[in-house]
C-alpha positions in Angstrom: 79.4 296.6 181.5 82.1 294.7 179.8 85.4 296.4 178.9 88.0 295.1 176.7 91.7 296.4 177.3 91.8 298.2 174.4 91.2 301.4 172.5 87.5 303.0 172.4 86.4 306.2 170.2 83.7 307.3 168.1 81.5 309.1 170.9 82.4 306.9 174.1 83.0 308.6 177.1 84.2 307.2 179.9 83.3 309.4 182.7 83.0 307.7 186.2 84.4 304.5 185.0 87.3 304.6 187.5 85.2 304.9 190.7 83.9 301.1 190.3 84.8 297.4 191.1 85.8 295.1 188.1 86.4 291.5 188.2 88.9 291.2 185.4 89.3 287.5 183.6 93.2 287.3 183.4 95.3 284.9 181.6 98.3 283.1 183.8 100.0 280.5 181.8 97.4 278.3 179.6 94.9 279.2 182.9 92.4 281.5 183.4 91.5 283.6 186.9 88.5 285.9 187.9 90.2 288.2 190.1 89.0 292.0 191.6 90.8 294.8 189.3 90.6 298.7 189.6 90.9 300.2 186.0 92.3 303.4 184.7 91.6 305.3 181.8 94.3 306.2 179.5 93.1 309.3 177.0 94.7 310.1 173.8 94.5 311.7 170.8 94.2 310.2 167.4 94.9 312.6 165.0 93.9 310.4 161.5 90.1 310.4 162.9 90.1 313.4 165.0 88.7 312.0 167.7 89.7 311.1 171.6 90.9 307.7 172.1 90.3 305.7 175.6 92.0 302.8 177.1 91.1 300.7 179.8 93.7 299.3 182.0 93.4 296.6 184.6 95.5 297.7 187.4 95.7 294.4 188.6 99.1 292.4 187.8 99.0 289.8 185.0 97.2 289.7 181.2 93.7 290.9 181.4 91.4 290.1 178.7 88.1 291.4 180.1 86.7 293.5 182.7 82.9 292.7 184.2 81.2 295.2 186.4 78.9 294.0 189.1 79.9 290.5 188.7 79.3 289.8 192.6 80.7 285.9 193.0 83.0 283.9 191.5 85.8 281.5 192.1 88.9 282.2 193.4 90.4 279.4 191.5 90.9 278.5 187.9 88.0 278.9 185.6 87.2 275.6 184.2 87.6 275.9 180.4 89.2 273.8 178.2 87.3 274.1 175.1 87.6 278.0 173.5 90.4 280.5 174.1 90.8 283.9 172.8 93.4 282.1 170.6 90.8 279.7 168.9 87.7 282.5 168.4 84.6 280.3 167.4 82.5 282.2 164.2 78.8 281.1 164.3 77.3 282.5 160.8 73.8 281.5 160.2 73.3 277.6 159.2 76.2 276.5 161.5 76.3 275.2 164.7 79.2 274.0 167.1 79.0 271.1 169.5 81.4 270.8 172.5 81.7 268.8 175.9 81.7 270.7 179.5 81.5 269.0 182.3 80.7 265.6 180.5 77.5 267.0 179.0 77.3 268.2 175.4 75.9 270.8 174.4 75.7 272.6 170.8 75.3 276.1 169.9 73.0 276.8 166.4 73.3 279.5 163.8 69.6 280.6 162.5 68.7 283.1 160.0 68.1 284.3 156.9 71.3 284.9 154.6 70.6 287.4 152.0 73.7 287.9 151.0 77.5 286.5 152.1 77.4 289.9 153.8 73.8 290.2 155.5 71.8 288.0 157.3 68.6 288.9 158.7 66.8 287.7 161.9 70.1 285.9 163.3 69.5 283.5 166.3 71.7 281.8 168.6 70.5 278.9 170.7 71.9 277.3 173.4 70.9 272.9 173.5 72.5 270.1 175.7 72.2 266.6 174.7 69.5 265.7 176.8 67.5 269.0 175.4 66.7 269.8 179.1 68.5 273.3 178.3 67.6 275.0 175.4 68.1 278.4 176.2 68.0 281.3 172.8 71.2 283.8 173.6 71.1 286.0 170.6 68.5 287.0 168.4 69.3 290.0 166.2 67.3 292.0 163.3 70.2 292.3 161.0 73.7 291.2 160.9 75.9 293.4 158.1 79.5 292.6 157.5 80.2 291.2 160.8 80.3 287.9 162.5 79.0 286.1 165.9 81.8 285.5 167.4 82.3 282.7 170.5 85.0 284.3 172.3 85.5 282.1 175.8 83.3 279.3 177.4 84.4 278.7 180.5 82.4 277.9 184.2 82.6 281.4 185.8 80.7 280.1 188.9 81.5 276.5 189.6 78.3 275.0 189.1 79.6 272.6 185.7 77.6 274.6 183.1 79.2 276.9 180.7 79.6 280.6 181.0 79.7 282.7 177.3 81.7 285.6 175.9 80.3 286.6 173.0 80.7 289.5 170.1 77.4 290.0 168.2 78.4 292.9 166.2 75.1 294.4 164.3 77.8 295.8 161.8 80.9 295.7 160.7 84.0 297.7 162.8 81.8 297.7 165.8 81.6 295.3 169.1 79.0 294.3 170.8 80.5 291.9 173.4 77.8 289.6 175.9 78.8 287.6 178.5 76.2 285.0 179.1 75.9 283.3 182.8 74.7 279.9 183.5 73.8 281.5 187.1 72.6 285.0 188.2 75.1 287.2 189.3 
């Protein structure tokens, strides 16, 4: 599971949550640390939808912007990123395609699908290729895409071995998250 230190609703209940071991990705300075985190859940009520409100708080010290669960290694040191930060989100619509370096290797992420409309695409597909084409590796494929974007949210190397790691939103609609991290590694 991936948690995001914010607010959750519509249906999501976070019961047991607590009880388990996160690895949080924190922010310190223009660096980034995996560190272990214990969360706690914050309940409220929001009284424009009616509904119960949850946050998720890392009760480790310092700026966390994601929580894993049963992410079993990682480095103790700096995450090696220097490419996308939450500050600079990456949008991948269908057609598109971004190319970066990691590790002196470059690699390119492509947009495929069918766009219907400027608001649906259908059959979406993300690929993963390096320049050498010995990766090519498909990360998203989804039906239908309505009035949301892919969204690249971090690249960084989550387990030292100089390939890139992926946070990703894939919402299948709009004013929903769907966030993936992708590992170059098994966990």
């Amino acid at each position: 599971a991936i948690l995001l230190g914010h607010r959750y609703s519509g249906g999501f209940e976070p019961h047991g949550y607590e009880q388990y071991e996160y690895v949080g990705l924190f922010k310190e300075g223009n660096k980034y640390f995996l560190k272990p985190t214990k969360i706690k859940i914050e309940t409220s009520f929001d009284k424009c939808s009616g509904d119960s409100i949850f946050s998720a708080k890392a009760l480790t010290k310092g700026e966390c912007l994601y929580l894993f669960s049963e992410l079993k290694e990682y480095p103790k040191e700096a995450v090696k990123t220097n490419i996308i930060t939450p500050a600079a989100k990456r949008y991948l619509q269908a057609k598109n395609k971004y190319s970066f370096t990691f590790n002196n290797q470059q690699y390119s992420l492509s947009a495929e699908g069918k766009v219907e409309s400027p608001q649906k695409t259908k059959d979406y597909k993300l690929t993963l290729t390096n320049s050498s084409n010995k990766i090519q590796q498909k990360l998203i494929e989804e039906e239908s895409i309505e009035n949301s974007k892919v969204e690249i949210l971090f690249i960084g190397d989550f387990y030292n071995d100089g390939k890139p790691d992926f946070i990703i939103n894939a919402p299948p609609q709009k004013d929903t998250r769907n966030i993936m991290l992708f590992l170059s590694s098994f966990s």
